[in-house]
C-alpha positions as CSV (number, residue, x, y, z in Angstrom):
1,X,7.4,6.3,134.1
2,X,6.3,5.8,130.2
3,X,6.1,8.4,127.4
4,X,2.8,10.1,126.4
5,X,3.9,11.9,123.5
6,X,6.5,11.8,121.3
7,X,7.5,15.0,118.8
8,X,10.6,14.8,116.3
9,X,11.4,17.7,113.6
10,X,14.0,16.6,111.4
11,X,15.2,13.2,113.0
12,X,16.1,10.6,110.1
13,X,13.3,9.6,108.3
14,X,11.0,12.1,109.9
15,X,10.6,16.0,108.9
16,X,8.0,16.1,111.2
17,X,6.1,13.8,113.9
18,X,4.1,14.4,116.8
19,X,2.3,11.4,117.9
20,X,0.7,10.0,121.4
21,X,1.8,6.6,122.5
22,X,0.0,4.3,124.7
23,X,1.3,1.4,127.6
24,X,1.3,-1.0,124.3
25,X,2.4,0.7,121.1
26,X,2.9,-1.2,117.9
27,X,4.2,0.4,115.2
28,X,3.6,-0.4,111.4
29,X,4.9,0.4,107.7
30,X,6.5,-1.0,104.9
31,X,10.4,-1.9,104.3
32,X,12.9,1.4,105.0
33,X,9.6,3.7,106.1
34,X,11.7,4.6,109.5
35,X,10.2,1.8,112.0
36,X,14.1,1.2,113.3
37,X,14.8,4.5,113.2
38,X,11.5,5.5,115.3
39,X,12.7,3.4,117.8
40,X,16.1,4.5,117.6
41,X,15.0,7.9,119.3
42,X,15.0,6.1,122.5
43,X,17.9,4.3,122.4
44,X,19.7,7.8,121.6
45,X,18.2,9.0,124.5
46,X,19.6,6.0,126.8
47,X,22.9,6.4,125.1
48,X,22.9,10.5,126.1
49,X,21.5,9.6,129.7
50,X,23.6,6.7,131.0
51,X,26.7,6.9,133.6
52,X,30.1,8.0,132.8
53,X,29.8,10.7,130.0
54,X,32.5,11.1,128.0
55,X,34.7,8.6,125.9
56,X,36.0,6.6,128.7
57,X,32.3,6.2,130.1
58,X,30.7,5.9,126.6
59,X,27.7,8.0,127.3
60,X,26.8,11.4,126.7
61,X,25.5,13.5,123.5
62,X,28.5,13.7,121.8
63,X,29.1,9.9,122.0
64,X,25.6,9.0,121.3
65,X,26.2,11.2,117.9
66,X,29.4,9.9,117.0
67,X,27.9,6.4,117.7
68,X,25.5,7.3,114.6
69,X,27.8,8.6,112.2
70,X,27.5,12.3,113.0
71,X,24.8,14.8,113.2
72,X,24.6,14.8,108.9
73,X,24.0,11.2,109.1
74,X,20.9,12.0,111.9
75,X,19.3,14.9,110.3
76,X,16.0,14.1,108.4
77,X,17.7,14.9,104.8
78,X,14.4,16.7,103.5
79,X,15.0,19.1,106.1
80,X,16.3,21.3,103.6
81,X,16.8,24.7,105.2
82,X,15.9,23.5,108.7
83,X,18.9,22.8,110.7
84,X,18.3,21.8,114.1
85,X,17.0,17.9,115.5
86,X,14.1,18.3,118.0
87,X,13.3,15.5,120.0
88,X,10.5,16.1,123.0
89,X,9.4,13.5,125.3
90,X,6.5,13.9,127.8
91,X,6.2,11.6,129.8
92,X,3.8,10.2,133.1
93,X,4.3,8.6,136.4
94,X,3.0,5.7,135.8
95,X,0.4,3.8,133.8
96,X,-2.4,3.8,137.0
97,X,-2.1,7.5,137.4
98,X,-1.3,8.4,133.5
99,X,-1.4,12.2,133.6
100,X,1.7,13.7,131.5
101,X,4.1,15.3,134.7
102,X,7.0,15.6,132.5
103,X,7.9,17.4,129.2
104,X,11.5,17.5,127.9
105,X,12.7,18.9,124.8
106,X,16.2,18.6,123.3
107,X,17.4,20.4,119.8
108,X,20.7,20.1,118.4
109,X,22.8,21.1,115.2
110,X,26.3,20.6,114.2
111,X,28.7,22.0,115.7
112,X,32.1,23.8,114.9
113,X,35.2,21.8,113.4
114,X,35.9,21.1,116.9
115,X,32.7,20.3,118.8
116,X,30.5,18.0,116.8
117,X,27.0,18.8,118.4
118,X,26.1,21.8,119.3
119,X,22.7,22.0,121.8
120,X,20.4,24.8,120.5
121,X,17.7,24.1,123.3
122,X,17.6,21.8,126.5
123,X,14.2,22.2,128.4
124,X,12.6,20.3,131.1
125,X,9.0,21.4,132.5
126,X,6.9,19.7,134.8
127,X,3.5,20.1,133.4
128,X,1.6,19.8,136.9
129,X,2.9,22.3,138.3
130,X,3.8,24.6,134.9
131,X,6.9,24.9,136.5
132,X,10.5,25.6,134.1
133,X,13.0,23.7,136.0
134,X,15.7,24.0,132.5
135,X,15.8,26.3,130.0
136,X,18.6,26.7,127.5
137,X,20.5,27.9,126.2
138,X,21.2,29.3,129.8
139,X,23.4,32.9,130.2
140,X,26.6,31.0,131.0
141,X,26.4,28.9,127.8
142,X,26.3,32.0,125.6
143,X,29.4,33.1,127.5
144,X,31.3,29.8,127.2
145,X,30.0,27.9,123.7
146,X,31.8,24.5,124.9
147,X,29.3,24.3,127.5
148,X,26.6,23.5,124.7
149,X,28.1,20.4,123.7
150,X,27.1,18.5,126.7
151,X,23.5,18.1,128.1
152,X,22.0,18.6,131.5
153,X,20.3,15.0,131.5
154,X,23.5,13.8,131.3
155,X,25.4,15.5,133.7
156,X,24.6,14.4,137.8
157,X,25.1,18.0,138.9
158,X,22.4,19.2,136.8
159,X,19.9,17.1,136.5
160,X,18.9,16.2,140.2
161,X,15.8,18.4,139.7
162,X,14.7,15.9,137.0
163,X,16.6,12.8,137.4
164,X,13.8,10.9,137.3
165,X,13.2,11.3,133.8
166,X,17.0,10.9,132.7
167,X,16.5,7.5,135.1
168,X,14.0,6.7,132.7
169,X,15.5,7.2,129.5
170,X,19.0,5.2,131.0
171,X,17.1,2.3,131.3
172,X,15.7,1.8,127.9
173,X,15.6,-2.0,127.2
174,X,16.0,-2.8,123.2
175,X,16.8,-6.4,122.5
176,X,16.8,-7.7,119.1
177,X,19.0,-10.7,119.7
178,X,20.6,-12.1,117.3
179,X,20.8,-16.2,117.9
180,X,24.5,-17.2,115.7
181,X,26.1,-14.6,117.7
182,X,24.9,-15.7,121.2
183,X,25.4,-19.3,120.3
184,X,29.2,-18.8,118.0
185,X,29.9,-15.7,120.0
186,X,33.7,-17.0,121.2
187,X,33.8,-18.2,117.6
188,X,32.7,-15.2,116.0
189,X,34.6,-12.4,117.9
190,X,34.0,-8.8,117.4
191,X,33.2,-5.9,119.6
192,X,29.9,-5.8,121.7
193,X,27.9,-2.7,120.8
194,X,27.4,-0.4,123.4
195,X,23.5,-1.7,125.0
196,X,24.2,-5.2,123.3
197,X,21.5,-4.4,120.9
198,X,22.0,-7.9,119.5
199,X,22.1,-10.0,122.7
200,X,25.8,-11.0,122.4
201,X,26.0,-10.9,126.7
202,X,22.2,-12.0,127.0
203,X,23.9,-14.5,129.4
204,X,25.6,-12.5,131.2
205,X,22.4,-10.5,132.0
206,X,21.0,-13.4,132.8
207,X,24.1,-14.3,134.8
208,X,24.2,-10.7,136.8
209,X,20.4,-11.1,138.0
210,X,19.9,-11.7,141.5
211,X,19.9,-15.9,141.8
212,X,16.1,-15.5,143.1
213,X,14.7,-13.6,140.5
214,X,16.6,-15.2,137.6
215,X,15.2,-18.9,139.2
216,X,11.4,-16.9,139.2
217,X,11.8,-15.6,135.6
218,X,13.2,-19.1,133.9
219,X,10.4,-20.6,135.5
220,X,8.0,-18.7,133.7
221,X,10.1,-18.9,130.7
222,X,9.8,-22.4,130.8
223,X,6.2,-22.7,131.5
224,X,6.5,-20.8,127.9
225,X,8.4,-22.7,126.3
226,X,6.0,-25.6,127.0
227,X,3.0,-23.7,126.3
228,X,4.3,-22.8,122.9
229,X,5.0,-26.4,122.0
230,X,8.7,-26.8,121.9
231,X,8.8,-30.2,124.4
232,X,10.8,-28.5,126.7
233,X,10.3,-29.2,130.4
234,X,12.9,-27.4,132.3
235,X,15.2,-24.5,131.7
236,X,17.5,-23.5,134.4
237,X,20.9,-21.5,134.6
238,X,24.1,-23.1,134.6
239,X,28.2,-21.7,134.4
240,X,31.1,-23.9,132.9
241,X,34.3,-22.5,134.8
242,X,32.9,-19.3,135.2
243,X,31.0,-19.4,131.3
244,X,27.3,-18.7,131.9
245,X,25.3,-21.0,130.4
246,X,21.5,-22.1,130.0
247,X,21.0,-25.6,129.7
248,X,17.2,-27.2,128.9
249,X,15.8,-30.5,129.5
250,X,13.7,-32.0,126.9
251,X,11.0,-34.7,126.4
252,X,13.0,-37.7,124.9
253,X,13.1,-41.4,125.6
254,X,16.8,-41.2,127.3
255,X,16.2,-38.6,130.1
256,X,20.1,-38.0,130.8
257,X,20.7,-37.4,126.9
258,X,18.0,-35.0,126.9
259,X,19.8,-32.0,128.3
260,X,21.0,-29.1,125.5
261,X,23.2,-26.2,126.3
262,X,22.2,-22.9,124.7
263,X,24.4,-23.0,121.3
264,X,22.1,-26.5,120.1
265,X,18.6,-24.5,120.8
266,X,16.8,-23.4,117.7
267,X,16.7,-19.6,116.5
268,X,13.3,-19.2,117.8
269,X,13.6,-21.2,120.7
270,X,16.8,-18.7,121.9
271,X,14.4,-15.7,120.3
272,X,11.2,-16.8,122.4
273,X,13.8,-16.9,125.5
274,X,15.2,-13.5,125.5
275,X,11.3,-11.8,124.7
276,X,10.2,-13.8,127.9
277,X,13.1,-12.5,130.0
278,X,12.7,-9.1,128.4
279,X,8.9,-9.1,128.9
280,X,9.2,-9.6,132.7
281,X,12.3,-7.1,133.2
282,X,12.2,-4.0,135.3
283,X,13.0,-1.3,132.8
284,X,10.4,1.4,132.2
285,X,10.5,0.9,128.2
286,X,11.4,-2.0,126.0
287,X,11.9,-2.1,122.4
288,X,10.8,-5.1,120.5
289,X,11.7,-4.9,117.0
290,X,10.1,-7.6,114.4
291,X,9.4,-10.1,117.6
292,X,8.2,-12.4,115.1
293,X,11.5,-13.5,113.3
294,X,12.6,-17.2,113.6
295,X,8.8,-18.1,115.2
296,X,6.4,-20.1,114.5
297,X,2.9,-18.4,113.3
298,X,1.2,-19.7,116.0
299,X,3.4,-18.6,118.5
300,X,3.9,-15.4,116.9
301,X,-0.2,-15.2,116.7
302,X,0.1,-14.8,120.7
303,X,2.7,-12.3,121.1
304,X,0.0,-9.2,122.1
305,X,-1.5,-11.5,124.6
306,X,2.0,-12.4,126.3
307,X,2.7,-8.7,126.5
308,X,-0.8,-7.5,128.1
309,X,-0.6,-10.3,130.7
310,X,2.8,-9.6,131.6
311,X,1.9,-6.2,132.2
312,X,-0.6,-7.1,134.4
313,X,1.3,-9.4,136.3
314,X,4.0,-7.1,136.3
315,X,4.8,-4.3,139.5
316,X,6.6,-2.1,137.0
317,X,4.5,-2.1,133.9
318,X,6.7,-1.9,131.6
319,X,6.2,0.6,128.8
320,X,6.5,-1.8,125.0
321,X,7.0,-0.2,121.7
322,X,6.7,-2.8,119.1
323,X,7.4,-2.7,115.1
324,X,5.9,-5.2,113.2
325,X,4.8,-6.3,109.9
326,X,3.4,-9.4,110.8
327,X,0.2,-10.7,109.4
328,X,0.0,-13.3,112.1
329,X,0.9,-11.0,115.1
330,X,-1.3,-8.5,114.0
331,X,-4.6,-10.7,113.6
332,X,-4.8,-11.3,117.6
333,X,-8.0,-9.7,118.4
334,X,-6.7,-8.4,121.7
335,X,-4.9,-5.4,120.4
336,X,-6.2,-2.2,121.1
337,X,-6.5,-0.3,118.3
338,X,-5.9,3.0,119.8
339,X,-1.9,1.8,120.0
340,X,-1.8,1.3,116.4
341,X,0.4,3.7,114.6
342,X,1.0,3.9,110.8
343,X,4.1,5.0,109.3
344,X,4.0,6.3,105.4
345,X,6.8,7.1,103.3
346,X,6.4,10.3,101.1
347,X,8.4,12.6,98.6
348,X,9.0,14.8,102.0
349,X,9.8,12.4,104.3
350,X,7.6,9.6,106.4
351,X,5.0,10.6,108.4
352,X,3.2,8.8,111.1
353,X,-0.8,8.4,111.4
354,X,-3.2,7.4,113.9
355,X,-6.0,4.5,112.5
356,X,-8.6,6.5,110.0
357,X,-12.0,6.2,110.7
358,X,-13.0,3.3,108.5
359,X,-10.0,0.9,109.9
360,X,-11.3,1.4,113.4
361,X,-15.1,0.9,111.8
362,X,-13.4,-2.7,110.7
363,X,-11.8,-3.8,113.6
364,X,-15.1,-2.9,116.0
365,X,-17.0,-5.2,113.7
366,X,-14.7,-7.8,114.1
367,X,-12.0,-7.7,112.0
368,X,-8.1,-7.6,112.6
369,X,-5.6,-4.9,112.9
370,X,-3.9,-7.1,110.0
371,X,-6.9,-7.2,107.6
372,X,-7.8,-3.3,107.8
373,X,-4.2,-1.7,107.8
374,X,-1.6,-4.0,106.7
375,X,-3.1,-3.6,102.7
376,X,-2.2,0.0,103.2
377,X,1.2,-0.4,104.1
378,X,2.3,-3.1,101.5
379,X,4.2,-1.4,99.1
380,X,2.5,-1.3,95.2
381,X,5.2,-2.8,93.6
382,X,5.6,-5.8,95.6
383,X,3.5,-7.4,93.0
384,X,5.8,-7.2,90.3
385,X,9.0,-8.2,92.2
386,X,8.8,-12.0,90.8
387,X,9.2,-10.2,87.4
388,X,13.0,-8.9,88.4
389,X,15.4,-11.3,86.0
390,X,18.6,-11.8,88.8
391,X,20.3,-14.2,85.5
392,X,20.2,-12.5,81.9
């Protein structure tokens, strides 16, 4: 499955959004204009739909909002009089047949001192058949409130006419790894986040994937690595009394002193590693926020063309929402324009536009998603910043 259309009143950033979203999305604007928090609406979504509601489980609506600081720290804060965050998804079957099938729509408010989400509306319709398969609030939640604090997608019972989508939304990939706390993890400490949003147990995904396919994928990754220059020629998967490791061979003139475990790769090296794994996983969206960090130009110059040919190769075709502000990832010609989306900060809120008229004009006659749009999304004042005096 993959989304269609995406609508948000009153979600962070956003007072109001209603956009279409294509196989490849990539998603543009300046510093603090909402791109995380964009993204964010899926990950919210995975967090209500996963296994094992409730506090012990960790998933659920009400964890998912008190995993964000409340329903005040969610709610767009132009919203004014407004009180109620509407999300609603449609969503296809898959990218060969890509007719919407699915629409769901959840709204929610705070609750009372006791309950701190309250849903307001919980519907699910499959568009083929204009069919109403949930509609809430339902006569037994206005007979017992408590019932509103929980969603249908999360709950098995409930959702089995529609489980597809909430299979969907539970297997959101978003992977923004952080490299000082895979490699100084045991050093470091600390909790892992709930969907290791920072790839503190990247190994131990790579660990927990079948020995065959985890072989086939660091293969690939490999071939990669090569391709993008870093002289490495193998990269295989290896456990140190129980520890999961990765270990690469590289071009040197003592081949036994050439092997590195994973905490002596460099930032992008470990970066470039978990995109490849990512690219070539089975989840029906992934979430690649600012790919580019820790990469060379070059390589980051080729990230649209690494994700178009691994949905091609891929069975599953994964679904990839990227946010970007990369010069050099955004001058590959390849990207289709049509997946370009524009966020714009304003007094009331951001908003998010489609390419005008004259950008796609540019691009047709040859010139790059970076050269028509990224001018419009640099902030004014950027100009003047080497005038700020940090020592008086």
């Amino acid at each position: 499955m993959f989304v269609t259309r995406l609508r948000l009143e009153n979600w962070m950033n956003f007072r109001s959004v209603d956009v279409p979203l294509r196989p490849v999305t990539y998603l543009l604007g300046p510093n603090a204009s909402g791109k995380s928090n964009f993204l964010d609406v899926f990950r919210f979504l995975r967090d209500i739909s996963k296994p094992g509601a409730g506090k012990s489980g960790g998933g659920g609506i009400q964890n998912a909002i008190e995993s964000r600081h409340g329903v005040p720290k969610i709610r767009c804060l132009h919203a004014r009089r407004q009180t109620d965050v509407v999300i609603e998804v449609e969503l296809a079957d898959d990218h060969a047949n890509p007719q919407t099938k699915w629409s769901y729509t959840l709204g929610f408010r705070v609750g009372d001192q006791n309950n701190g989400v309250s849903i307001t509306k919980e519907v699910v319709q499959n568009l083929l058949t204009r069919e109403n398969l949930l509609s809430r609030p339902l006569p037994e939640d206005v007979a017992d409130a408590r019932l509103l604090t929980q969603t249908h997608l999360e709950q098995m019972r409930s959702n089995a006419g529609f489980r597809e989508i909430a299979d969907c939304f539970s297997s959101v990939m978003y992977l923004h790894l952080v490299p000082q706390l895979l490699k100084h993890g045991d050093s470091i400490g600390g909790r892992q986040l709930e969907g290791d949003p920072f790839g503190q147990g990247f190994l131990d995904l790579v660990a927990r994937t079948n020995k065959r396919q985890r072989e086939s994928r660091l293969a690939r990754i490999s071939e990669g690595l090569a391709i993008a220059g870093t002289r490495l020629v193998d990269l295989e998967f290896a456990e140190d009394e129980k520890t999961p490791h990765l270990r690469a061979r590289y071009e040197h003139h003592r081949p036994q002193g050439a092997w590195q475990l994973e905490d002596q790769f460099s930032d992008g090296t470990l970066r470039l590693i978990a995109m490849l794994w990512a690219l070539q996983s089975d989840d029906p969206i992934l979430l690649l926020e600012e790919p580019e960090l820790s990469l060379h130009s070059e390589i980051v110059r080729e990230i649209p063309a690494l994700v178009d040919r691994a949905q091609r190769e891929s069975m599953n075709h994964t679904q990839v929402i990227i946010s970007t502000h990369s010069e050099a990832l955004l001058s590959n010609p390849g990207i289709d324009p049509s997946g370009v989306l524009v966020i714009e900060p304003g007094d009331d809120g951001s908003s998010i536009r489609h390419l005008y008229e004259h950008e796609k004009n540019g691009i047709d006659a040859g010139l790059a998603v970076s050269e028509v749009v990224l001018p419009s999304v640099t902030p004014k004042s950027v100009g003047t910043l080497s005038q700020l005096t940090l020592f008086k």
